[in-house]
N, C-alpha and C positions, 0 to 999 in steps of 0.2 A: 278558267279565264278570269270572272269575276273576282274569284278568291286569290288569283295572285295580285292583280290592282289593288284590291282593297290593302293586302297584306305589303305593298311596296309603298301604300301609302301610309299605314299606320308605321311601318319601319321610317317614315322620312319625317312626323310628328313626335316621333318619341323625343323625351327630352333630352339634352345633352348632360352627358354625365358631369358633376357638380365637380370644381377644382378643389385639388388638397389644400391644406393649410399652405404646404411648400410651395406652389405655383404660384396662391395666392399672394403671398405675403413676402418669402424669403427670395424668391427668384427677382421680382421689381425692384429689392433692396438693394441685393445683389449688384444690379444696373445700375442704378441711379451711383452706390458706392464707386462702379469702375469708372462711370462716366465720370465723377465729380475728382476723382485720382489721375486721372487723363488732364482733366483739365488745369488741375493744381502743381501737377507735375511740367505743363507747361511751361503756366507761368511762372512758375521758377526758375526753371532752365532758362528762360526768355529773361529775368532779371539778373540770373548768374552770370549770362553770358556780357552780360549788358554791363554788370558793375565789375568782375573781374576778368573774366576776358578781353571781353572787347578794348580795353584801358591798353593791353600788351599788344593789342595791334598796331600802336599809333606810334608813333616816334616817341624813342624813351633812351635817350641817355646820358650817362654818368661822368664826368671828367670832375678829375682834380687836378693840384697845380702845391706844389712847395720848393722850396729852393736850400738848395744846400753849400757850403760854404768850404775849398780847402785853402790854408796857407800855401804864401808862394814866395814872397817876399819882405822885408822891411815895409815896401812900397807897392806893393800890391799882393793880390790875388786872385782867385778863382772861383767863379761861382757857375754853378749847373741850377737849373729851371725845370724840375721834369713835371711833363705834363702825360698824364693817363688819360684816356679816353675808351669808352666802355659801352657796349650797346647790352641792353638789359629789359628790352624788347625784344620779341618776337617774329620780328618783320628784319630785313636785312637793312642795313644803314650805311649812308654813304657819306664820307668826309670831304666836301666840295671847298671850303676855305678853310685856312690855320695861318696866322700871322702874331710875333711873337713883338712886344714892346718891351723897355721900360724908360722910366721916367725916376727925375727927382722926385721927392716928394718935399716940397718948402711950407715950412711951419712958421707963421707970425707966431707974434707973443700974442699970451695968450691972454682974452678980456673977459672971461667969465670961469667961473670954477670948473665946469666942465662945456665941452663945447665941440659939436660935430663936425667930422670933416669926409669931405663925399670925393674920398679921393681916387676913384676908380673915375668919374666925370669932370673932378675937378682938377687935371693936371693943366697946368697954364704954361706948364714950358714945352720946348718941342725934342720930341721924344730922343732919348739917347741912343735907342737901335729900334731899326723899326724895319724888319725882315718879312718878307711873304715865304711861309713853310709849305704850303700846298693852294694853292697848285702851283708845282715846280716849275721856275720859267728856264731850268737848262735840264739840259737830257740826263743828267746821273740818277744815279739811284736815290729813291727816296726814302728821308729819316723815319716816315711813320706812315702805318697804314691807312689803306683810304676806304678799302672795301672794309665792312665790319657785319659777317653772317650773325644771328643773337647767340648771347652769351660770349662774344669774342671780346678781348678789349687788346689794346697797344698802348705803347708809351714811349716816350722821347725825353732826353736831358741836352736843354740847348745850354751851351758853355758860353759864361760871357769873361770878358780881362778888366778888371777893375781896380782900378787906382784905390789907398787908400786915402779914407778922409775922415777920419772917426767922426762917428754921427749924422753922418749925412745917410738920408731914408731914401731905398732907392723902391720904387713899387715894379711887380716883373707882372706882365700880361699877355693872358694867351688869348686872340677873341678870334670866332671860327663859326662857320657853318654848316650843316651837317642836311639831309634830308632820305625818306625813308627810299630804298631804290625801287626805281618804276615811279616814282611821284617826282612832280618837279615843283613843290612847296619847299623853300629853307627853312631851317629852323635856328635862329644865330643863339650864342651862348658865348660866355665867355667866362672863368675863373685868374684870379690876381694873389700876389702876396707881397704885402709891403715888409721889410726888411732892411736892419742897417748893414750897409758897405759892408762887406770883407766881415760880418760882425760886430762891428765894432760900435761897443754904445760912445753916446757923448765922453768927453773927458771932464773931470770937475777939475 
């Protein structure tokens, strides 16, 4: 009886057996390495997503605008406006305004060697056509799309009948608002190209 107490107590004072180098040293390294990989690999994921992801969620898109010119007559011709529009986001996008202008563009003489002209704010006269494309106020079908899923784009060529007048600059404008779907923030934008009549430069 003696002899087993004594002997459960000398089994419960022995020393514990000493850790290898391995436990020691290379398993806490181990750790600290996976933690510190965990953590590093967050924060990048969390900056990736931050600077190039996240960017594609937001409202992003693409429209240009050029005009092209066909003969028709001595005394006029034909011009097309086509306008692309292009979602290049991520997020679906909705086309809520598109309204098409153009204007003269009137040049004074000129008082300095070169000299700026902010002709997309600066038209002073009143506009030569000045059409609402979307939203359509009659029930036919519509020229251009509204819904735009990403990576989708459309495009429209609006015709206009144009007298000639050699030299006279006429400026064509498409200004429009778009917003992502499910949000009700607009986003306005609008792309222009100034251009002579029917082609035609001044005469000397």
């Amino acid at each position: 009886m003696w002899g087993d107490a004594v002997s459960d107590y000398l089994e419960d004072r022995t020393a514990s057996k000493p850790k290898s180098l391995f436990e020691k040293w290379v398993v806490p390294v181990c750790t600290i390495i996976t933690t510190g990989s965990l953590l590093v690999g967050g924060v990048w994921a969390y900056f990736h997503f931050d600077r190039f992801e996240e960017p594609e969620l937001h409202h992003r898109a693409s429209l240009d605008g050029s005009v092209e010119w066909r003969e028709r007559s001595k005394s006029d011709c034909i011009g097309w406006f086509k306008i692309k529009f292009a979602n290049i986001g991520r997020r679906p996008i909705k086309l809520t305004d598109l309204t098409f202008n153009v204007w003269y563009v009137e040049l004074g003489a000129p008082n300095a060697p070169v000299t700026y002209i902010d002709v997309v704010n600066g038209a002073k006269s009143t506009a030569l056509i000045d059409v609402v494309i979307v939203p359509k106020t009659e029930p036919n079908e519509p020229i251009i799309e509204t819904i735009y899923p990403p990576g989708v784009s459309d495009e429209v060529r609006l015709m206009v009948h144009v007298k000639r007048d050699a030299g006279k600059l006429l400026m064509f404008k498409a200004t429009g608002q778009s917003k992502l779907v499910g949000d009700d923030q607009k986003h306005p934008w609008y792309t222009h190209q100034v251009e002579y009549g029917c082609n035609e430069k001044p005469r000397e």
